[in-house]
C-alpha positions as CSV (number, residue, x, y, z in Angstrom):
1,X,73.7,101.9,71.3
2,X,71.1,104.9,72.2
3,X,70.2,104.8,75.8
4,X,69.4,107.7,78.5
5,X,70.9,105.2,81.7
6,X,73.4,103.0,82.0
7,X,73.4,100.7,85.2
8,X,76.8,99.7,86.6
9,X,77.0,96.2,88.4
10,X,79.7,95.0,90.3
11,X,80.1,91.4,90.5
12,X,83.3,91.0,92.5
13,X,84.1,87.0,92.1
14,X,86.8,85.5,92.1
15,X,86.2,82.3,93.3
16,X,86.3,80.8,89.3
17,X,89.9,82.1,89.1
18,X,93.5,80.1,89.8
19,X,94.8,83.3,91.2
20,X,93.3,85.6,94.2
21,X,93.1,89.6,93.1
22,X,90.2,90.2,90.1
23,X,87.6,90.4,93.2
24,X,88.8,94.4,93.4
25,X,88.5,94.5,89.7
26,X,85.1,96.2,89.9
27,X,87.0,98.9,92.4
28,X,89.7,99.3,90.6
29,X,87.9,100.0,87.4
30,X,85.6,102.5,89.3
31,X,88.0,104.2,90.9
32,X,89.2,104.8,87.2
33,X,86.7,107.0,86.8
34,X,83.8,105.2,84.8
35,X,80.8,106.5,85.9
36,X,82.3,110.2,85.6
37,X,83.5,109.5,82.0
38,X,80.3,107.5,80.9
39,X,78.7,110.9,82.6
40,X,80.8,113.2,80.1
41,X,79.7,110.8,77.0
42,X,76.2,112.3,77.9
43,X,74.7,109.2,79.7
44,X,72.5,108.9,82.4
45,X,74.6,106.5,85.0
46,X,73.3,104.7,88.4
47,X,75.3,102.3,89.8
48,X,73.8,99.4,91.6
49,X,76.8,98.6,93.2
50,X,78.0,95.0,94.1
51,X,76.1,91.5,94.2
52,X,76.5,89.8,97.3
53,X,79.9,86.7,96.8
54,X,81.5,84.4,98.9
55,X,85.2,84.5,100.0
56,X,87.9,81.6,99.3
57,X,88.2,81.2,102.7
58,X,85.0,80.9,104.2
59,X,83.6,77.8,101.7
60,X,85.2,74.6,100.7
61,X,86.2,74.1,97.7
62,X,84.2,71.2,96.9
63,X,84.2,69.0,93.6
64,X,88.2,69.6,92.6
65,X,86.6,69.4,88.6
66,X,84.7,72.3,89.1
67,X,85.8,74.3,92.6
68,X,83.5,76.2,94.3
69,X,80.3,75.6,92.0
70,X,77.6,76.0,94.5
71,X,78.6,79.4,95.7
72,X,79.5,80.8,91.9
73,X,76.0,79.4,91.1
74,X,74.1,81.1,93.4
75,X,76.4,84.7,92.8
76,X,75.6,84.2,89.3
77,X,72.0,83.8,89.9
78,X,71.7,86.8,91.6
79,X,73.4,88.9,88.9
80,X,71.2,87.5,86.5
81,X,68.3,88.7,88.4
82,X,69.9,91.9,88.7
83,X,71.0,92.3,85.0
84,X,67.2,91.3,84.2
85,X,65.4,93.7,86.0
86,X,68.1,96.5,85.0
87,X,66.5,95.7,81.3
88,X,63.3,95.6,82.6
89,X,63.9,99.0,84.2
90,X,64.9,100.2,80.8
91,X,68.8,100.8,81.3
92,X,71.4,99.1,79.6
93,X,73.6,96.5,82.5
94,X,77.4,97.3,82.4
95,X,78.8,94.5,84.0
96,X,82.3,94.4,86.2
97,X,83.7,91.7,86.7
98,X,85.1,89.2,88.6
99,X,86.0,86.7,86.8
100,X,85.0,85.7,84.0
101,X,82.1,83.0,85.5
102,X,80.2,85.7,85.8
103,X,79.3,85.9,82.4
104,X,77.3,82.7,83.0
105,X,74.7,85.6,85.2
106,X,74.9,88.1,82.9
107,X,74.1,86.4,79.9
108,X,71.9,84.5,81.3
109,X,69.6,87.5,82.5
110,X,70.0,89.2,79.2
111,X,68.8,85.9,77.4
112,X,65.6,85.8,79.8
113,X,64.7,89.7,79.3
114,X,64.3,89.3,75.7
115,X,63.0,85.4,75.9
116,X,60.0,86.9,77.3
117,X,59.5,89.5,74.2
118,X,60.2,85.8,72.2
119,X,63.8,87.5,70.9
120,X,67.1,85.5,70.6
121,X,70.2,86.9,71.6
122,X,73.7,87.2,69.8
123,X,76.6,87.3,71.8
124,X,80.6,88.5,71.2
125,X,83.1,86.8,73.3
126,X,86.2,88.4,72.8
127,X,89.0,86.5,74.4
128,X,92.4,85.0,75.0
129,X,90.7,81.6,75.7
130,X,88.1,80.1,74.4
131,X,86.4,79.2,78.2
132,X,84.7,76.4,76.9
133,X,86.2,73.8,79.3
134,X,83.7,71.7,81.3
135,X,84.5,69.9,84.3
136,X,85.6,66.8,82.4
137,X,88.6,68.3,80.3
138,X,89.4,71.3,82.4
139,X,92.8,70.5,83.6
140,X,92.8,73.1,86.4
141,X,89.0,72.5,87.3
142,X,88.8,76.5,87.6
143,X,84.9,77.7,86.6
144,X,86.5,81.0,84.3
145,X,87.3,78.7,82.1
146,X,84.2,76.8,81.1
147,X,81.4,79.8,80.9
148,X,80.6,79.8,77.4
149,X,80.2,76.1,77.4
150,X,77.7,76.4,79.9
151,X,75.9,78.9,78.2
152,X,75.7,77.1,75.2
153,X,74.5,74.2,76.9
154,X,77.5,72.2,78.1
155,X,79.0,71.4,81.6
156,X,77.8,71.5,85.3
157,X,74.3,71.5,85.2
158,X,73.5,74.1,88.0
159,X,75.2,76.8,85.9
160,X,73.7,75.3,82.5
161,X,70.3,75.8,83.7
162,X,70.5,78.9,85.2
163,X,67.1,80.3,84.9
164,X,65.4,76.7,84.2
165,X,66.5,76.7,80.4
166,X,69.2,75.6,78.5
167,X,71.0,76.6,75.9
168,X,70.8,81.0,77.0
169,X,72.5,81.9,73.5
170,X,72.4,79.7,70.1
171,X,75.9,78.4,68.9
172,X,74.9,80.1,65.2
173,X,74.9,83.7,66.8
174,X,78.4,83.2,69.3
175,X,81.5,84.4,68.0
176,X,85.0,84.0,69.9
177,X,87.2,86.8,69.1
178,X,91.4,86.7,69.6
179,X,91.5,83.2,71.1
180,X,95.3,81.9,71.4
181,X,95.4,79.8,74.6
182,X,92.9,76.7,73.9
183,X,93.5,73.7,76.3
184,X,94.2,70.5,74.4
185,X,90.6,68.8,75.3
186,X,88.7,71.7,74.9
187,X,89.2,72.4,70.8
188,X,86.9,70.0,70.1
189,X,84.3,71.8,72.4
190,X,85.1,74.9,70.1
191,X,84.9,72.8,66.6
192,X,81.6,71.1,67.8
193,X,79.8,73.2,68.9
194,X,79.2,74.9,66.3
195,X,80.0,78.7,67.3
196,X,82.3,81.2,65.0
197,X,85.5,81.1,66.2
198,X,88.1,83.8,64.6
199,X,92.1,83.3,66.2
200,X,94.6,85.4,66.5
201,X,95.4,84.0,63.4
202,X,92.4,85.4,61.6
203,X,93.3,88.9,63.0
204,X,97.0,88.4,61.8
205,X,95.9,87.4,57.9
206,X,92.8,89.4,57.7
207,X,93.0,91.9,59.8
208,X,90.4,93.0,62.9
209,X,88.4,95.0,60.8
210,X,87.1,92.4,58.7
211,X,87.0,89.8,62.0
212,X,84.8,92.3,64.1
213,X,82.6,92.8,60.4
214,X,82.0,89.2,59.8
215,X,81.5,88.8,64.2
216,X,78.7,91.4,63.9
217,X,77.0,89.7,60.9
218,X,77.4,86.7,62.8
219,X,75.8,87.7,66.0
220,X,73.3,90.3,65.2
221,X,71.4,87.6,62.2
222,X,68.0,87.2,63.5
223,X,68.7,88.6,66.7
224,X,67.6,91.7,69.1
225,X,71.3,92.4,69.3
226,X,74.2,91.2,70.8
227,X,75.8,90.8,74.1
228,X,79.7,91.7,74.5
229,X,81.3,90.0,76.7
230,X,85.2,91.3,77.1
231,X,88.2,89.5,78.7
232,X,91.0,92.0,79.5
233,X,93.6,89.0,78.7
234,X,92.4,89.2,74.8
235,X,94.6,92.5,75.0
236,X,98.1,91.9,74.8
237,X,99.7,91.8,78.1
238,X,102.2,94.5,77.3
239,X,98.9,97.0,77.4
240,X,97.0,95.0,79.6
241,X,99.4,93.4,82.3
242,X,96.2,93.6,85.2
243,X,94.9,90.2,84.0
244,X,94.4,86.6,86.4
245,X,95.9,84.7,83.0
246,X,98.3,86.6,80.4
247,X,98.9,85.6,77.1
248,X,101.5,87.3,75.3
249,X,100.4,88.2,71.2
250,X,96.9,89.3,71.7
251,X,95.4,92.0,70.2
252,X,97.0,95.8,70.3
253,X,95.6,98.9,72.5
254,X,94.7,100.4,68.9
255,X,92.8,97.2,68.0
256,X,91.4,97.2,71.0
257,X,89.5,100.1,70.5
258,X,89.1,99.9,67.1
259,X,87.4,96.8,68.1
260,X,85.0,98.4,70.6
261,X,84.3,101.6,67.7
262,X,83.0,99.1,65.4
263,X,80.6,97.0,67.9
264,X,79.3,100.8,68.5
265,X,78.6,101.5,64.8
266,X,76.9,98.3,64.7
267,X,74.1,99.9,66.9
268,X,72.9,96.2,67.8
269,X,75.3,96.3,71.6
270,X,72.3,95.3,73.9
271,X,74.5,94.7,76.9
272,X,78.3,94.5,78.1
273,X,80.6,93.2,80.7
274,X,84.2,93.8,81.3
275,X,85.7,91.5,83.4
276,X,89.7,89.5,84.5
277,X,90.9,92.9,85.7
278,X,93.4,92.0,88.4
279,X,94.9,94.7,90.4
280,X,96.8,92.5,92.1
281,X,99.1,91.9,89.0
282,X,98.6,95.7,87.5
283,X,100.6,98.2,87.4
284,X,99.6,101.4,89.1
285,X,96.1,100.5,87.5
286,X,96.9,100.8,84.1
287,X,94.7,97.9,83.2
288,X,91.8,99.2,84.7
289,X,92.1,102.5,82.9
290,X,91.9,100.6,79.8
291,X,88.7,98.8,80.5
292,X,87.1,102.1,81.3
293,X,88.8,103.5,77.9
294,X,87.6,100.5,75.8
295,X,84.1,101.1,77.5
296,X,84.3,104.7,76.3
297,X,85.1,103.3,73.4
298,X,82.3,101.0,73.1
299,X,79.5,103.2,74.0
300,X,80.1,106.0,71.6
301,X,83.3,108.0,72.5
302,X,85.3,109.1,69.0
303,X,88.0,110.6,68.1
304,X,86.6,113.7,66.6
């Protein structure tokens, strides 16, 4: 991805989430040092700091099947407006998240930049879960884990039409990376729907190279590019312990990157969020540093 500025968002949600904490996840990966490092990679960087959220404990809860809709609704609408007019603007929107609702406002202003220029959008999900729960067959009725269904086009309507349109991305150009925690009622969202869907399995057998290849071909055929959306729980815990909802056998700190050198060489990246860092579960912010290493990694940073 070529671009003179970068714009850094903070979306600092946590109101999707079973447990309190990944609302200083934007913080915690600043005070890592991203806008310094994405600075040395020879980037232009503004940051527009946070969107405005609501706290747990000044809102209700609400509908138990999907807590605290209204109020992720409208902070996802205002990061979509944001991420929008950051494209407009001409900088590329480096999303922190929160969790991992957010995405819902991200992708959906991404989608509705290039909608206007009459371009489709691809998108890479790379994950521990697949987060296409909807409030039907979610068992905990926590929003992180039904975004891409809504952005495909499935669940709560107020997140699904985000924007006044519905679906934001087509299911023949998503593509869930390193899933290994997929609640029992939600595979068949994944085998319906129609998206790409590569397990840890698929990593295992055929290694990440090939996976991130094939992801890429997936996401970038007849689109402007593609969007990367990154969980910190598709890292294995033992690298990543700063996460809202561990999985142990994800993919490997060299993977990881790996991963993120190969969406670079791609030259198709339009957009990117990071988001489930937790610093209430990390240790001495280890996590954080590796979101703003994988971004590094991501947005050009080699080697030699």
């Amino acid at each position: 991805m070529h671009c003179p500025e970068i714009a850094v968002i903070g979306a600092p949600l946590d109101l999707g989430a079973g447990r309190r904490g990944v609302d200083m996840g934007p913080s915690a990966i600043r005070v890592a040092g991203l806008d310094a490092r994405l600075a040395a990679l020879g980037y232009s960087v503004s940051d527009a700091g946070n969107i405005e959220t609501e706290q747990a404990e000044s809102v209700s809860a609400g509908n138990p099947s999907a807590r605290y809709l209204e109020e992720i609704a409208k902070a996802c609408k205002r990061l979509a407006v944001l991420t929008e007019r950051t494209l407009e603007q001409g900088k590329v929107p480096l999303v922190l998240g929160g969790d991992h609702s957010v995405a819902v406002g991200t992708v959906s202003g991404v989608a509705r930049h290039y909608k206007k220029k009459r371009k489709r959008i691809g998108l890479i999900w790379i994950d521990a879960h697949a987060d296409m729960n909807t409030p039907e067959t979610s068992p905990s009725g926590n929003v992180h884990g039904m975004p891409l269904a809504c952005l495909l086009g499935m669940g709560p309507r107020e997140l699904t039409h985000l924007h006044g349109y519905s679906p934001k991305v087509s299911a023949k150009n998503t593509v869930l990376v390193g899933i290994r925690d997929v609640d029992q009622l939600e595979k068949p969202h994944v085998k319906q729907s129609g998206i790409s869907a590569f397990t840890m399995r698929d990593i295992d057998e055929r290694g990440l190279r090939a996976v991130m290849n094939d992801a890429i071909g997936i996401a970038c055929a007849g689109t402007e590019g593609f969007h990367l959306s990154l969980d910190m729980d598709s890292v294995d815990p033992q690298f990543a312990p700063g996460v809202g909802t561990p999985v142990r056998g994800g993919i490997t700190y060299r993977e990881a990157h790996l991963a993120m050198e190969l969406l670079n060489d791609s030259r198709r990246m339009i957009s990117m969020e990071i988001v489930e860092v937790n610093p209430v579960m990390d240790e001495s912010n280890r996590t954080a540093e590796l979101a703003v290493e994988l971004a590094m990694s991501a947005l050009g940073k080699r080697i030699l």
